[in-house]
C-alpha positions as a Markdown table, in Angstrom:
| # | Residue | x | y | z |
|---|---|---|---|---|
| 1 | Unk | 45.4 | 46.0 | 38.1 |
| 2 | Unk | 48.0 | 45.1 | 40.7 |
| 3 | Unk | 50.7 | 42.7 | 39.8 |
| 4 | Unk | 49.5 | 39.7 | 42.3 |
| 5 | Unk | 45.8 | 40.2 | 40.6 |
| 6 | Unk | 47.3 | 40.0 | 37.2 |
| 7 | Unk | 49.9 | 37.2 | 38.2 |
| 8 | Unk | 46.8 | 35.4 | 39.6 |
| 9 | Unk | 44.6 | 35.6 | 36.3 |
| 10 | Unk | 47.6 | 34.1 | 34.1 |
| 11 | Unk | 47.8 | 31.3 | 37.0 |
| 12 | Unk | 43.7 | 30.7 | 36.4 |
| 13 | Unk | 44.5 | 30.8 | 32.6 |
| 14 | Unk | 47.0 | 28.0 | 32.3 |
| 15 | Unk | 44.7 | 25.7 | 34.5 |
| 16 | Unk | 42.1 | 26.1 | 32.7 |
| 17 | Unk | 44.3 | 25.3 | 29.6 |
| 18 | Unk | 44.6 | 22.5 | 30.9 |
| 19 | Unk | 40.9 | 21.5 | 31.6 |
| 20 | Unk | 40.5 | 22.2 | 35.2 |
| 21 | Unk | 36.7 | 23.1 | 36.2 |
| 22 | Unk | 37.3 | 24.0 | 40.1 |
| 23 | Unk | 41.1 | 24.1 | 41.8 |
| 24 | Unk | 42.0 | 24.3 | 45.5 |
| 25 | Unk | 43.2 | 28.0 | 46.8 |
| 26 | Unk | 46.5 | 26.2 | 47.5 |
| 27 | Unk | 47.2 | 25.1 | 44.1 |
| 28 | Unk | 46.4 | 28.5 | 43.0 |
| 29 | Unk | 49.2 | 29.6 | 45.9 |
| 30 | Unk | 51.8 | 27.0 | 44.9 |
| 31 | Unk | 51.8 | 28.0 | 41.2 |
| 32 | Unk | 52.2 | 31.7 | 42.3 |
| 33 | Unk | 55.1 | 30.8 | 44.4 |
| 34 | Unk | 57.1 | 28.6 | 41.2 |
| 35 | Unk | 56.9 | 32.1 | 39.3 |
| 36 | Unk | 56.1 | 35.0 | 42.1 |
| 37 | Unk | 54.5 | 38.8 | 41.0 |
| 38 | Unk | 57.1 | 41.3 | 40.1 |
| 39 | Unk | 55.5 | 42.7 | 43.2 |
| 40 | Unk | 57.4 | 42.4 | 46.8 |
| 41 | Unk | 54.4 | 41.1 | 48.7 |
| 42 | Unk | 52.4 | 38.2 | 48.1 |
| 43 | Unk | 50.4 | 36.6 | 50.7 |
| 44 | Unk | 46.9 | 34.6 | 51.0 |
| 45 | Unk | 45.5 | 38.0 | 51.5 |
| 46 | Unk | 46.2 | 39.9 | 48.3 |
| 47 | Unk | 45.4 | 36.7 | 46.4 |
| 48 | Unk | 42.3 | 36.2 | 47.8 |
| 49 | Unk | 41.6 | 40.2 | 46.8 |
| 50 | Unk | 42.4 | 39.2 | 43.2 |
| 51 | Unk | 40.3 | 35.8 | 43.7 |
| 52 | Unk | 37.4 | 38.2 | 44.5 |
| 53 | Unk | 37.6 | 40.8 | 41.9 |
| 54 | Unk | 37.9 | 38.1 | 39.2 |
| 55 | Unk | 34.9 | 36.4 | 40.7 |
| 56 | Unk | 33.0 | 40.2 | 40.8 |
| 57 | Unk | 33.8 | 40.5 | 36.7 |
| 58 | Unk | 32.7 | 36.8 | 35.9 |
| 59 | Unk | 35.9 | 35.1 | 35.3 |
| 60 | Unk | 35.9 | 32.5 | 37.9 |
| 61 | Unk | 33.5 | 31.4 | 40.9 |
| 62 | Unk | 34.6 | 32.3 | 44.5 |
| 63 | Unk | 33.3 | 32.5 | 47.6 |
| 64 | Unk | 36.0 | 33.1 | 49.7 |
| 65 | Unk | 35.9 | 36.2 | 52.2 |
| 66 | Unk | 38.4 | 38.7 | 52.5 |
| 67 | Unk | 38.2 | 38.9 | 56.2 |
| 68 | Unk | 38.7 | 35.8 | 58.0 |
| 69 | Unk | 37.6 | 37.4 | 61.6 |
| 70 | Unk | 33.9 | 36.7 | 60.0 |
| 71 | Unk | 32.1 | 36.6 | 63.3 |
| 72 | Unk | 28.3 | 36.5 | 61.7 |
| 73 | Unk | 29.1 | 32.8 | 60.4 |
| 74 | Unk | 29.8 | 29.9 | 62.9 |
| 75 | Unk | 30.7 | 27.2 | 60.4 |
| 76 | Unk | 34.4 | 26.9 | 58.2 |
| 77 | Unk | 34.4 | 28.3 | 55.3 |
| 78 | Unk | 34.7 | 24.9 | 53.4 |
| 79 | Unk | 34.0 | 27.2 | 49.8 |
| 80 | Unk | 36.2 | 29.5 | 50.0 |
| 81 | Unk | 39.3 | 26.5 | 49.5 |
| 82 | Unk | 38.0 | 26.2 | 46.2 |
| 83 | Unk | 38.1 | 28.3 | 43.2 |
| 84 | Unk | 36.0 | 27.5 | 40.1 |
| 85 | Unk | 37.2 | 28.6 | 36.8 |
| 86 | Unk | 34.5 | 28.3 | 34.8 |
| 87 | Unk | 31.2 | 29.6 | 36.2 |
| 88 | Unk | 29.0 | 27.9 | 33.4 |
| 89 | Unk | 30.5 | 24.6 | 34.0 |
| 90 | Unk | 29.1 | 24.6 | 38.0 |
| 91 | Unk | 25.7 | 26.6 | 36.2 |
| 92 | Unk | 24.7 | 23.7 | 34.3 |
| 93 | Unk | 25.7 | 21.5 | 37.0 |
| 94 | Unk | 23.7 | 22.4 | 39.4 |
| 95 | Unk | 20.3 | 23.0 | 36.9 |
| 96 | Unk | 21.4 | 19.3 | 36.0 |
| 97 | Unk | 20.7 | 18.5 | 40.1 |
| 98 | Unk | 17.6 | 20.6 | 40.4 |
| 99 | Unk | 15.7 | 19.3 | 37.3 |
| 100 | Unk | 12.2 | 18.1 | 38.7 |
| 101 | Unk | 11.8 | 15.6 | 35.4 |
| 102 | Unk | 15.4 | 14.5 | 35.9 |
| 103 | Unk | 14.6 | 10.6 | 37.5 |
| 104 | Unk | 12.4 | 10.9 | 34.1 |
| 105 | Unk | 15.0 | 11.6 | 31.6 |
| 106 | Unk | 17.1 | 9.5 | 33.2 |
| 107 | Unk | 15.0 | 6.7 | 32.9 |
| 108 | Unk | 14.0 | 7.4 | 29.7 |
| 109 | Unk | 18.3 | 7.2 | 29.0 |
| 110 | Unk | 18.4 | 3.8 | 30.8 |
| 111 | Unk | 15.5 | 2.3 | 28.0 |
């Protein structure tokens, strides 16, 4: 693995030491800038790279593109500004939203 890919996992790690579920690419970008890669280069580029392959292997949740000249989708890529660390945590979130006997449970809860 390339130094900004490996500089970018420790990043993930230590936020989700600290709890975080889903993070903005920017926070991602200003942690990596306190303490930079022993690399030379590190732009929004090579982090998104390392924000993909940890997202191919199961690590995190990403959908950000590599290539921003994307001319098959009109809209902004709103998803790819955010980074979710843990993919079960936005699983079971979204089962809990498409649970047909959901308004049932719930108001079974509110009994």
């Amino acid at each position: 693995l390339c130094a900004v890919t490996l500089s970018v996992q420790q990043v993930i790690s230590s936020f989700k030491n600290e709890g975080y579920k889903v993070l903005r690419l920017e926070h991602i970008m200003v942690k990596l800038l306190e303490n930079p890669p022993a690399s030379n280069i590190l732009n929004l580029s090579l982090v998104r790279d390392a924000l993909n392959f940890l997202a191919i292997i199961g690590n995190i949740t990403y959908f950000g593109t590599t290539d921003s000249t994307d001319t098959n989708c009109k809209q902004p890529h709103l998803l790819g500004d955010f980074v979710i660390l843990s993919p079960k945590w936005v699983s079971n979130a979204i089962s809990l939203i498409l649970r047909q006997d959901l308004k049932t449970s719930l108001t079974e809860i509110k009994r």
